[in-house]
DOTOR-462367 format. One record per residue (C-alpha): z negated, x, y; residue in three letters. Coordinates in steps of 0.001 Angstrom, whole numbers, padded with zeros to 6 digits, always signed. Layout:
N
ZXYAla...
//
This chain:
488
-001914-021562-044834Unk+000949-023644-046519Unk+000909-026307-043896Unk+000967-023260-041339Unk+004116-021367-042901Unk+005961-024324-043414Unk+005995-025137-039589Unk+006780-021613-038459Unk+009676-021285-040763Unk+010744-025188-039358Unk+010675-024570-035838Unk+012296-021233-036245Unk+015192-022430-038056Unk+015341-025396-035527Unk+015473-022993-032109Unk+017903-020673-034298Unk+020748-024366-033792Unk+019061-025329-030480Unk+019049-022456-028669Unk+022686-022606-029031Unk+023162-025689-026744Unk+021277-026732-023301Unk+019939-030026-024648Unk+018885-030782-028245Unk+019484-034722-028083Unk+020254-036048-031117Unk+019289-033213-033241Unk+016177-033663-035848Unk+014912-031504-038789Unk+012602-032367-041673Unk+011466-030249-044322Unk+010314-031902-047720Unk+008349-030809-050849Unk+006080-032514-052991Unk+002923-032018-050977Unk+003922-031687-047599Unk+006452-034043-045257Unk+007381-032364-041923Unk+009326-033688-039069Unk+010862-032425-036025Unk+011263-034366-033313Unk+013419-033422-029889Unk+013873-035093-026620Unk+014986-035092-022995Unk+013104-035710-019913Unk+013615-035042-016130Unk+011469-033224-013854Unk+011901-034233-009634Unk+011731-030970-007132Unk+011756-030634-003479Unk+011108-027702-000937Unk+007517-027045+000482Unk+007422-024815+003607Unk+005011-022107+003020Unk+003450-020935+006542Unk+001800-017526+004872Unk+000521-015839+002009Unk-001894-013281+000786Unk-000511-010019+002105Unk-001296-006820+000806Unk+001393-004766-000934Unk+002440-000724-001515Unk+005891-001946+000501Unk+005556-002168+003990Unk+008333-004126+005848Unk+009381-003723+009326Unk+012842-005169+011426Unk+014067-008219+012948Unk+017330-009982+011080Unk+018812-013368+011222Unk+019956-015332+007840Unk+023398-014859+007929Unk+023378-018412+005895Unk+021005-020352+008214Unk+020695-019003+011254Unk+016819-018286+010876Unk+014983-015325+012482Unk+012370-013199+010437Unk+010471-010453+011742Unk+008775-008125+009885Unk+005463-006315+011331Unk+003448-003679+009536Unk-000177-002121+009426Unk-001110+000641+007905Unk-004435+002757+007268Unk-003893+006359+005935Unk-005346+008152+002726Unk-007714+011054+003065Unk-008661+012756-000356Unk-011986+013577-001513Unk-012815+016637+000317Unk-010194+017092+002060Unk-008822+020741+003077Unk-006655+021932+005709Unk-006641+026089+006896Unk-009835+028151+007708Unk-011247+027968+011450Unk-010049+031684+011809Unk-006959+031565+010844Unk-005497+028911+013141Unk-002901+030838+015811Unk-002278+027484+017536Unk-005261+027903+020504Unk-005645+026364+024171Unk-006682+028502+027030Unk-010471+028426+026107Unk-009556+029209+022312Unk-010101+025402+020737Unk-008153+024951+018039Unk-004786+022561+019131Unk-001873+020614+017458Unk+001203+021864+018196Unk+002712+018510+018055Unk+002105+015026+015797Unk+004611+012607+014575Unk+003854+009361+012413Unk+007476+009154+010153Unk+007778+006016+008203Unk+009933+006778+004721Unk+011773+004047+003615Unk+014356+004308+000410Unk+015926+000654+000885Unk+016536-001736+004325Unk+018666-004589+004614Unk+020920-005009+007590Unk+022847-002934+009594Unk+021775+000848+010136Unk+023327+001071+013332Unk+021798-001408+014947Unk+019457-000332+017575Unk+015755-001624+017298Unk+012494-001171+019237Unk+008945-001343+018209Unk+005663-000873+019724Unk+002961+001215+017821Unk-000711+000538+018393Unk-003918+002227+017382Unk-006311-000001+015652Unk-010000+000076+016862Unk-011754-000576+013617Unk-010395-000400+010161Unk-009326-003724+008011Unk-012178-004753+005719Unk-011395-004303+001876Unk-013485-007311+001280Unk-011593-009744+002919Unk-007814-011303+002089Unk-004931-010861+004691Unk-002481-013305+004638Unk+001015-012687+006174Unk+000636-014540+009181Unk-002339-011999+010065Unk-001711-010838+013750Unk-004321-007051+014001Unk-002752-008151+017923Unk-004478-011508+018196Unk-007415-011068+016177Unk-008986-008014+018043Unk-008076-005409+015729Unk-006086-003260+018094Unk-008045-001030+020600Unk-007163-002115+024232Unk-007510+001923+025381Unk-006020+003206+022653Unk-002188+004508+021810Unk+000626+002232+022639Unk+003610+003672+021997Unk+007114+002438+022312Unk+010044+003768+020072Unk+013655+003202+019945Unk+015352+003715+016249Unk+018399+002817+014613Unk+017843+003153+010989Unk+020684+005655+010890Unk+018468+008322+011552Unk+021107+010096+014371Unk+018371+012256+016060Unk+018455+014347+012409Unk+021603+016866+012240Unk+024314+015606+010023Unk+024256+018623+007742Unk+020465+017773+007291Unk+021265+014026+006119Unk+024297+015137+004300Unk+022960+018313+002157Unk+019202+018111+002081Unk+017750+016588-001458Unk+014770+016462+000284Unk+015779+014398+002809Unk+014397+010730+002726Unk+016002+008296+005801Unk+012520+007689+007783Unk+012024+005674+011037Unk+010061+008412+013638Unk+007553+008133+016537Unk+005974+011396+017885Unk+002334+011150+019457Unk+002655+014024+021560Unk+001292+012259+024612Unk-002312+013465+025813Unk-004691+011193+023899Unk-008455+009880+024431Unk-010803+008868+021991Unk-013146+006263+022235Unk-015981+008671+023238Unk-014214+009307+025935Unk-012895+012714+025211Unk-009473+014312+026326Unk-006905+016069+023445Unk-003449+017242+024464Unk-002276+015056+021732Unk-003332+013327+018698Unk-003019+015931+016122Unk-005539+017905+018224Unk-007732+014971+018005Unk-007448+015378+014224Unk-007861+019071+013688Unk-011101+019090+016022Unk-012740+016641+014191Unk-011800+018330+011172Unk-013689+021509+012305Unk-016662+019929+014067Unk-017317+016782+011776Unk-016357+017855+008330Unk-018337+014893+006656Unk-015272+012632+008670Unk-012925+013986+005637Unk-015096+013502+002777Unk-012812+010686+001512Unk-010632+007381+002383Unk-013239+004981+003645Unk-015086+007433+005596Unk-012206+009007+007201Unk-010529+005226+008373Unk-014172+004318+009585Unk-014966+007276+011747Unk-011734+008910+012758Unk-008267+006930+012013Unk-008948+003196+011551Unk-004864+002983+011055Unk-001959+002000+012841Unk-000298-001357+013965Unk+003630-001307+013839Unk+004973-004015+015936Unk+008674-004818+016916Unk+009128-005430+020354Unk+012917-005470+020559Unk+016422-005146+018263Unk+017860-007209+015812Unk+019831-006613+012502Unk+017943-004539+010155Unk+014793-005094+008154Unk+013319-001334+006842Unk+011469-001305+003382Unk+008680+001729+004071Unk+007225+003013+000910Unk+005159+006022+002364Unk+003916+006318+005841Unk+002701+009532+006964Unk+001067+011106+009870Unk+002209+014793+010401Unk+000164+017426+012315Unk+001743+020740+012894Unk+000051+023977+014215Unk+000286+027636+013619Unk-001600+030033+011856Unk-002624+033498+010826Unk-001043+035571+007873Unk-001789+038943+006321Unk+001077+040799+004308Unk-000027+043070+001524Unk+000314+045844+004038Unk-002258+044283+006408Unk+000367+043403+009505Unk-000655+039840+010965Unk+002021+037217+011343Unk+002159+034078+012824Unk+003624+031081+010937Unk+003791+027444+011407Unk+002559+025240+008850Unk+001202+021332+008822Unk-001089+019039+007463Unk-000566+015350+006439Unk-002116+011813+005768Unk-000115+009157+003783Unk-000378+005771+003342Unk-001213+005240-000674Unk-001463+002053-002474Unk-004870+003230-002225Unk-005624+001737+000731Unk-004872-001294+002511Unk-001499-002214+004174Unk-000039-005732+005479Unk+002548-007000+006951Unk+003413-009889+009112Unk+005777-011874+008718Unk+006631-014238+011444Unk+009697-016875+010550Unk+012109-019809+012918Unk+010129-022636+011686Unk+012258-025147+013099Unk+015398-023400+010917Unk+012853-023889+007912Unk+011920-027160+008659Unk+015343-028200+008538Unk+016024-026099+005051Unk+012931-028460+003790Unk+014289-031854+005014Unk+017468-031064+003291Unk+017498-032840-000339Unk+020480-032472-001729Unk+018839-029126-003549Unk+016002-027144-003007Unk+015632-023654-001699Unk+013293-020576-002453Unk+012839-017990+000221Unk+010812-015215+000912Unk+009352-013477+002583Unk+006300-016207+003095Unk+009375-018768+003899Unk+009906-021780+001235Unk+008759-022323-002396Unk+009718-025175-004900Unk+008091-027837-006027Unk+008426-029244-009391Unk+006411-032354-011065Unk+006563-032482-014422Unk+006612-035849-016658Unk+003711-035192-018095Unk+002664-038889-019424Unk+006188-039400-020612Unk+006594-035920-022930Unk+003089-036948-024565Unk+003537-041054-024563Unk+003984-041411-028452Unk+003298-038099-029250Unk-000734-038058-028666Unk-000767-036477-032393Unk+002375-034435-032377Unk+002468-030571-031493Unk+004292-030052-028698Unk+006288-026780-029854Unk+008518-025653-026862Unk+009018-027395-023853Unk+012011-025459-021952Unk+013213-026071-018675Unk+015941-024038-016379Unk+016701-023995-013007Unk+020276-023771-011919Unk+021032-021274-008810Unk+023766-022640-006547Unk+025861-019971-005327Unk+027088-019163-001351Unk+028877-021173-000076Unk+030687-018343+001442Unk+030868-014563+000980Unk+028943-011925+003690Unk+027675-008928+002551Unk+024853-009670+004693Unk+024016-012316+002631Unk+020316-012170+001328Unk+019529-011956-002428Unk+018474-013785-004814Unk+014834-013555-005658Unk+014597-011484-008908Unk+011263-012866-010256Unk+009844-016474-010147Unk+006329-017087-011307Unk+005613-020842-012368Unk+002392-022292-011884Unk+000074-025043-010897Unk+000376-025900-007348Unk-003671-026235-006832Unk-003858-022497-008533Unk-001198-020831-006065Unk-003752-019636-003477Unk-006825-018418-006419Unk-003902-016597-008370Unk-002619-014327-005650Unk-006204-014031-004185Unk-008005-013032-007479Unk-005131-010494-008599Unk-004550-012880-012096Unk-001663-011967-014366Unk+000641-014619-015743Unk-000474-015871-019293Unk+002027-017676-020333Unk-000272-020569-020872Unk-000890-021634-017188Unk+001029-019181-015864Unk+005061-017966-016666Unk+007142-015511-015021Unk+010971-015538-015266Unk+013794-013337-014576Unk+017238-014616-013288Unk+019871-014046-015652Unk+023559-013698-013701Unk+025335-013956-016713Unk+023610-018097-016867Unk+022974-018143-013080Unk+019545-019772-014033Unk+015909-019113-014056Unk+014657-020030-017749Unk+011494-021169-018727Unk+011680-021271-022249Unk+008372-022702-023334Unk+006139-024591-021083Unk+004967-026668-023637Unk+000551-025352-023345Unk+001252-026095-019725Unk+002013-029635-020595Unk-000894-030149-022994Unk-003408-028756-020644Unk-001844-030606-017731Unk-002603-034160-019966Unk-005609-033064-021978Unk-007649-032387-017976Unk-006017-036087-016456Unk-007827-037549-019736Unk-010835-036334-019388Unk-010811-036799-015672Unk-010154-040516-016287Unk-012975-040725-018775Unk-015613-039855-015665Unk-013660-041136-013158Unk-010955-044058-012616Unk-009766-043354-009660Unk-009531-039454-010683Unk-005463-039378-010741Unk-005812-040385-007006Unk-008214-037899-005994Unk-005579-035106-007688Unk-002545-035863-006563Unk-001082-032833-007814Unk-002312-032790-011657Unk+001193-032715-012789Unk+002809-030163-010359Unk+003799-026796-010500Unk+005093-024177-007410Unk+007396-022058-008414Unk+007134-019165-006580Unk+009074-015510-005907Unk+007064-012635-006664Unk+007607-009042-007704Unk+005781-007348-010714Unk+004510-004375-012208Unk+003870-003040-015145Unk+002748+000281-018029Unk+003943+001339-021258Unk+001630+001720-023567Unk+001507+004214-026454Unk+003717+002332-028359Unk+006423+001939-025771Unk+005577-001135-025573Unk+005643-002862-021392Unk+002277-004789-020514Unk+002239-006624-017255Unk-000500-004865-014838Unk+000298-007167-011429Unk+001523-009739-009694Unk+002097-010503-006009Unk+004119-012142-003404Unk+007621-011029-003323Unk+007609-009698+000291Unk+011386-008671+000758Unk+014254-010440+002085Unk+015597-013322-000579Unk+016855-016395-000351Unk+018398-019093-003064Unk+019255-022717-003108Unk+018637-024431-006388Unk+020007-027624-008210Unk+017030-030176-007557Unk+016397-033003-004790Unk+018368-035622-005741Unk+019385-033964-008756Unk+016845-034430-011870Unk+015853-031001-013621Unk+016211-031623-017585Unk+013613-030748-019757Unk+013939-030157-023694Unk+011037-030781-025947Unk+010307-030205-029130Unk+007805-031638-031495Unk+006720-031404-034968Unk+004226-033333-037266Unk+003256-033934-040864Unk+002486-037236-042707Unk
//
């Protein structure tokens, strides 16, 4: 326990004075009684980084992102497509058989009208400019058992039913068809991108609906077992939709709810028995619950020529460039085999714009360091940063850096599996070329307080919105800081 305080209280006192500089060269501690001798070692090394062009990866967030922009700072194109499958709650409900007013000639129950409205609180771009997509009906539902990655085309892979809805829409994500007093005054209002199914509709049974809310509401009376929960309802009834732009450039919307909307009329009693008629509607929304992608399709030739460039290295997303960095392992540990390796920090330095646009994209918010081999299983598997194999980092403005204060386990883990690779196998550093690398990554995060108020980190995935950053690498050595301690 002695041995155990003294090095706490050591290496706290020591990060106190080093955490006040960027390097810690020159500086040494020891701490001396009659039992114990303790020293503190630091020391410098360099990492190398360069840019790795990332072609897709796993897809599946509650943001769905849909546009066409251009990089203001390199020219590049990146288009944004979306899928969607909507929610239906266990046991759904909608209004009694007999009280529908909204009828057709022979007294079946109709839609009034239907309208899929895409919410979206944030975009990038311009709002005026005028886009075009194309929305298709799937034919069968996305499987929750498999993993989407962002270069998944529901188009190319069969997903989309040949005879089913394909609807073009203009929009401008300045909503203009809404009245300006509605957009102005209305707390309700939330700016939403619009496409109305009112078009006659045919299911793949071959039967005929005025539109497809009356496709909905028929089923809903005739096959009430279709509503009895999520998977049921996107397996029998509404495998989802396929958002696809077809035309436009400038803006890029965030959606964060999509909803199908089916109005009709119905029925009402006053206390005084006199029937009126009054319109009313029922709705589907796309909930984290269930499965959404998007695609993201990038210029490959602009990021091919981001890659080649080494005078720094860049990290863009979406599904656009990552960094690499490998670390000196064998040179931290040479000499130290018996020291503890107590903090191993190393920063990134973000190199600002060139020059000013305030369509400039952003820089990513969140970087998550972590062995290149373990990029694809993280994401895949849903794992949570550990801060042992795993670190996630904030940018600081007020430093202009990405920090990773203590990658020191990292380090030892990184050594201790090369050494017992070696021991079965000679040629083992050869057959992992990548032992000593790490990605790093931009991903966003979530997260819960707890009782206490304290945060705990509930999930990580692949930052899917606009960002890009160029960082001081390439050419340029990253410096690492290291600090050991031992007794004798």
């Amino acid at each position: 326990m002695k041995l155990r305080f003294l090095l706490g209280v050591a290496v706290a006192t020591f990060m106190v004075f080093a955490s006040c500089e960027d390097t810690t060269d020159g500086i040494g501690i020891s701490l001396t009684d009659n039992e114990d001798h303790l020293e503190v070692s630091t020391n410098t090394f360099y990492a190398t980084t360069r840019s790795v062009a990332i072609n897709s990866v796993v897809s599946r967030n509650t943001m769905g992102y849909l546009g066409c922009i251009k990089d203001p700072e390199t020219g590049a194109l990146i288009t944004g497509d979306f899928m969607t499958q909507f929610n239906c709650l266990e046991n759904y409900k909608i209004t009694l058989r007999d009280s529908i007013a909204s009828l057709d000639a022979d007294g079946n129950v109709m839609a009034d009208s239907c309208e899929v409205r895409l919410f979206y609180t944030k975009y990038y771009g311009d709002s005026l400019a005028t886009m075009k997509l194309t929305l298709y009906e799937l034919d069968h539902p996305m499987s929750e058992g498999i993993q989407y990655y962002s270069d998944f085309s529901p188009l190319d892979e069969g997903y989309v039913r040949e005879d089913g809805i394909c609807k073009t829409q203009a929009y401008s994500l300045y909503n203009a068809s809404e009245s300006k007093e509605k957009t102005k005054t209305s707390r309700e209002y939330v700016n939403n991108i619009c496409v109305r199914l009112n078009e006659p509709y045919t299911d793949r049974k071959g039967n005929h609906y005025n539109n497809f809310g009356t496709y909905i509401l028929r089923n809903y009376y005739e096959h009430p077992e279709y509503f009895k929960n999520a998977n049921v309802f996107t397996r029998n009834l509404l495998p989802g939709f396929f958002f696809k732009m077809s035309g436009g450039l400038g803006s890029m919307a965030y959606v964060t709810i999509p909803q199908l909307n089916i109005f009709y009329r119905m029925h009402i009693k006053d206390k005084s028995g006199i029937d009126s008629i009054v319109p009313r509607f029922t709705l589907f929304n796309g909930t984290e619950e269930i499965l959404q992608t998007t695609t993201i399709t990038n210029d490959a030739v602009a990021i091919s020529d981001l890659v080649s460039d080494n005078s720094c290295t860049y990290i863009k997303s979406p599904s656009g460039i990552f960094t690499e960095v490998t670390l000196p392992v064998d040179e931290i540990v040479r000499g130290h085999e018996n020291d503890t390796i107590n903090t191993a920090k190393i920063a990134f330095n973000r190199i600002n714009n060139e020059q000013w646009n305030k369509y400039n994209l952003p820089a990513p918010q969140t970087l998550l360091m972590l062995e290149k081999d373990s990029v694809t299983t993280f994401f895949e598997k849903g794992k949570l940063a550990n801060y042992k194999r795993s670190f996630i980092s904030n940018f600081s403005s007020s430093s202009n850096k990405y920090i990773f204060n203590n990658i020191g386990g990292l380090i030892n883990a990184m050594y201790a599996a090369k050494t017992a690779g070696l021991k079965s196998d000679p040629d083992w550093v050869s057959k992992h070329p990548d032992w000593n690398k790490v990605m790093l990554v931009p991903v966003t995060t979530t997260s819960t307080k707890t009782s206490t108020n304290s945060t705990i980190l509930t999930g990580v995935s692949h930052d899917m919105s606009l960002t890009s950053t160029r960082l001081v690498g390439g050419t340029t050595p990253i410096v690492i800081s290291v600090i050991y301690s031992r007794f004798d």
